[in-house]
ROFINU-17038 format. One record per residue (C-alpha): residue number from 1; residue in one letter; z, x, y. Coordinates in nm, 3 decimals, padded with zeros to 5 digits, always signed. Each point is the difference from the previous one (the first is absolute). Layout:
+-----+------+---------+---------+---------+
! seq ! type !      pz !      px !      py !
+-----+------+---------+---------+---------+
! NUM !    a !       Z !       X !       Y !
...
+-----+------+---------+---------+---------+
! end
This chain:
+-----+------+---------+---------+---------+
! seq ! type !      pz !      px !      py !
+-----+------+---------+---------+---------+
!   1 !    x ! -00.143 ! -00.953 ! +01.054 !
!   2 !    x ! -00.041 ! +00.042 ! -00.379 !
!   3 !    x ! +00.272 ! +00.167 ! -00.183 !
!   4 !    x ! +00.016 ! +00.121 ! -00.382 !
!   5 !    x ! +00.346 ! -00.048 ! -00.178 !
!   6 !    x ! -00.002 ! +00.187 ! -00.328 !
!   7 !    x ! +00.266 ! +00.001 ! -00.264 !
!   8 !    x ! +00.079 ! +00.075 ! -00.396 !
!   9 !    x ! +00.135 ! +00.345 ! +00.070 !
!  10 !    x ! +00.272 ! +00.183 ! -00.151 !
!  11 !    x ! +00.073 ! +00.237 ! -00.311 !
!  12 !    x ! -00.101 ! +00.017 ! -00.285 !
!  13 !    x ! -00.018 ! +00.174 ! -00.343 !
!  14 !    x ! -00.302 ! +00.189 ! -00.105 !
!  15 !    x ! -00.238 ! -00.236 ! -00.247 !
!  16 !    x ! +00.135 ! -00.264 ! +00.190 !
!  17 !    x ! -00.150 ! -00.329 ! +00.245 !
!  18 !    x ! -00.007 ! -00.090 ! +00.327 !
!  19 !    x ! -00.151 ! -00.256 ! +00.171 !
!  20 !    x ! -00.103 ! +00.072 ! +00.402 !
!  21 !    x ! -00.059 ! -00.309 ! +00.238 !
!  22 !    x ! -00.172 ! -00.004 ! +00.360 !
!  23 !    x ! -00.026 ! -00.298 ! +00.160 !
!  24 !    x ! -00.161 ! -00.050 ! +00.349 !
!  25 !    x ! +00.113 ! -00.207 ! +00.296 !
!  26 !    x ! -00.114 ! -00.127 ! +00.333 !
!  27 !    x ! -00.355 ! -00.114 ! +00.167 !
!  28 !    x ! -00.266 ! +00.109 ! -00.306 !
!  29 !    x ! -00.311 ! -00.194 ! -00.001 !
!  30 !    x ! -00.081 ! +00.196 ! -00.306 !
!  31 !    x ! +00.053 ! +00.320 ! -00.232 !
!  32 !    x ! -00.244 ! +00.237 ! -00.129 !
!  33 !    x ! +00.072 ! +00.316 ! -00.213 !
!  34 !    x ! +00.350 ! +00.066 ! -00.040 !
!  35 !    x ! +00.204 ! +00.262 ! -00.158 !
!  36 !    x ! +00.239 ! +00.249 ! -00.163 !
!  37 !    x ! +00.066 ! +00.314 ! +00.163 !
!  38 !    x ! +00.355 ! +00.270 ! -00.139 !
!  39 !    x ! +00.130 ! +00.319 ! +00.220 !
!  40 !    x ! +00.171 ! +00.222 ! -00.199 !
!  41 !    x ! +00.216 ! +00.253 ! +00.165 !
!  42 !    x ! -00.167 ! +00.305 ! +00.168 !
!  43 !    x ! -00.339 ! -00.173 ! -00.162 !
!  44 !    x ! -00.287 ! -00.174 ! +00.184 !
!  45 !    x ! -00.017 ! -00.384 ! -00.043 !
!  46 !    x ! -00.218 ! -00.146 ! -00.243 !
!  47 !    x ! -00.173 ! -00.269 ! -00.060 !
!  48 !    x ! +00.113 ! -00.146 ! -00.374 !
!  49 !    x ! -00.133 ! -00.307 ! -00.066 !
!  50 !    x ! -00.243 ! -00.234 ! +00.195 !
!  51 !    x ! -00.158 ! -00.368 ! -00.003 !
!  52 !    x ! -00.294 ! -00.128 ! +00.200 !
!  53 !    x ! +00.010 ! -00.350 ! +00.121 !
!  54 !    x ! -00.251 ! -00.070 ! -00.308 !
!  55 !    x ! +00.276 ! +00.117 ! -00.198 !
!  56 !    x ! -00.153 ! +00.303 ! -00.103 !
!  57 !    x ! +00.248 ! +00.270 ! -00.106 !
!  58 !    x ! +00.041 ! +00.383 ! +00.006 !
!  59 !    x ! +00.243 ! +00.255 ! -00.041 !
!  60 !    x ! +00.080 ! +00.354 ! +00.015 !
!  61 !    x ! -00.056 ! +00.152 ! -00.340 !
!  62 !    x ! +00.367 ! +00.092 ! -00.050 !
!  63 !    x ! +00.155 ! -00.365 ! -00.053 !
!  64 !    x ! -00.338 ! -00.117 ! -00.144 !
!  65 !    x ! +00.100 ! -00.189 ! -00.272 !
!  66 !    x ! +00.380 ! -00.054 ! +00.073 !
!  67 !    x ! -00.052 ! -00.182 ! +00.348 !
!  68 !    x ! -00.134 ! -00.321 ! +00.073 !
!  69 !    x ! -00.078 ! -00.093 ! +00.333 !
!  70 !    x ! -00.012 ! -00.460 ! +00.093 !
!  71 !    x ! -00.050 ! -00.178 ! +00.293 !
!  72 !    x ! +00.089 ! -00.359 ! +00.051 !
!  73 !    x ! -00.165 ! -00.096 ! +00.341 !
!  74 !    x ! +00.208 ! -00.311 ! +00.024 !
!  75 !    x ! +00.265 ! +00.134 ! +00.038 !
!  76 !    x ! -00.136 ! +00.333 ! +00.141 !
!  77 !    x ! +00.156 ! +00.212 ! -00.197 !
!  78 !    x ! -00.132 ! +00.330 ! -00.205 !
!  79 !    x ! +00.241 ! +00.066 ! -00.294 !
!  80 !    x ! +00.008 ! +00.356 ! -00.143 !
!  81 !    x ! +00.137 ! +00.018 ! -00.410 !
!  82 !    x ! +00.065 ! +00.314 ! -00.109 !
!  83 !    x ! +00.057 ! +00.046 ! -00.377 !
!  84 !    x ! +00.072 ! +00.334 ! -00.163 !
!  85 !    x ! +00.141 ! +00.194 ! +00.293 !
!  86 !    x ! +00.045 ! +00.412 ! +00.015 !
!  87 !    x ! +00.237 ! +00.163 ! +00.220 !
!  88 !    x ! -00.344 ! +00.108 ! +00.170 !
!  89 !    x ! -00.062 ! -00.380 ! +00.149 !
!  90 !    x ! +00.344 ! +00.085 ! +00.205 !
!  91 !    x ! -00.142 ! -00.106 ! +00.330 !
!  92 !    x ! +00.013 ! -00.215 ! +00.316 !
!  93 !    x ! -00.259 ! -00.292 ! -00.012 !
!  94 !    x ! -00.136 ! -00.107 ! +00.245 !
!  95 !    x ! -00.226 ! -00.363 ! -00.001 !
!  96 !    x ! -00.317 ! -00.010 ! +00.252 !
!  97 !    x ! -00.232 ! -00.241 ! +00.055 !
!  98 !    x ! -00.306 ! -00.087 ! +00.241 !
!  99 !    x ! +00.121 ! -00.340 ! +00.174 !
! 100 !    x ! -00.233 ! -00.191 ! +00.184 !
! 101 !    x ! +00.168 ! -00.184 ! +00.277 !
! 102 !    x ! -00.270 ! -00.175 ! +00.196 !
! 103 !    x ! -00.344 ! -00.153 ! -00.142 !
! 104 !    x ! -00.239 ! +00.226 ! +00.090 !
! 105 !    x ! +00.160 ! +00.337 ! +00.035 !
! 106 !    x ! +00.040 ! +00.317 ! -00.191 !
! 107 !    x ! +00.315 ! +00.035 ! -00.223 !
! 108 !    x ! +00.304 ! +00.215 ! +00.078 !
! 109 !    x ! +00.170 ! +00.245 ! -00.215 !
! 110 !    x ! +00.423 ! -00.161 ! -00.033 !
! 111 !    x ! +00.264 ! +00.227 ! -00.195 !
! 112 !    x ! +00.265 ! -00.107 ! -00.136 !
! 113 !    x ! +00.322 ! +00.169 ! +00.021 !
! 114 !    x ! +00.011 ! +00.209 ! -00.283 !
! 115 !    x ! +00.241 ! -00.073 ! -00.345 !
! 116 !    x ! +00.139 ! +00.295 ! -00.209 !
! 117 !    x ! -00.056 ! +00.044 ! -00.344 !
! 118 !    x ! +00.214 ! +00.212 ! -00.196 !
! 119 !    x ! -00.065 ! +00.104 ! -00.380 !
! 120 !    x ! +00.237 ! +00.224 ! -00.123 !
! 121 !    x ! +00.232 ! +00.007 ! -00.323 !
+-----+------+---------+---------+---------+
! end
C-alpha cells in the first residue's frame, strides 16, 4: 500500500511563503509524474502545479511565477513553495502522484490527505 503524507499547512498573511511537502511511503518500485492539485470551497479541484519524472514542470497560469514545484526522488518527496500568496490561493492541497509498485505494471494514481492553506490578513 502506498500512502502520501503531506504537510507545511497553516495561515498565513497575504504576500507571504509557504512551503508544501508530500512525501510517499510503502512498496514503490518507482514514480512517474507527480503533482499539485487545491479545492477551494464550493470550487472544482485543480490541478496547480506539476512535474514529470524528467523533471519537466507546469503550472496553472494563476501561480505562474510565484510557485515552484521540486521533486527529490530520494527521498520521494514533491515540495510545493509558494511565494507571494493572495487570499485567492486559500485552498486545500492536495499531493498526487502515479506510483509504480511492481516492475512491469501501469502506475496508480495515490492522494494524499489534503493540508489547508489559509491566506488572510
Amino acid at each position: 500500500q502506498v500512502q502520501l503524507v503531506e504537510s507545511g499547512g497553516g495561515l498565513v498573511q497575504p504576500g507571504g511563503s509557504l512551503r508544501l511537502s508530500c512525501k510517499a511511503s510503502g512498496t514503490i518500485f518507482s514514480i512517474g509524474a507527480m503533482g499539485w492539485y487545491r479545492q477551494a470551497p464550493g470550487k472544482e479541484r485543480e490541478l496547480v502545479a506539476m512535474i514529470t519524472s524528467f523533471g519537466t514542470t507546469d503550472y496553472t497560469d494563476s501561480v505562474k511565477g510565484r510557485f515552484t514545484i521540486s521533486r527529490d526522488n530520494t527521498e520521494k518527496t514533491v515540495l510545493l513553495h509558494m511565494n507571494s500568496l493572495k487570499p485567492e490561493d486559500t485552498a486545500v492541497y492536495y499531493c498526487k502522484i502515479g506510483a509504480v509498485v511492481k516492475q512491469d505494471w501501469g502506475p496508480q494514481e495515490v492522494w494524499g490527505q489534503g493540508t489547508l492553506v489559509t491566506v488572510s490578513s
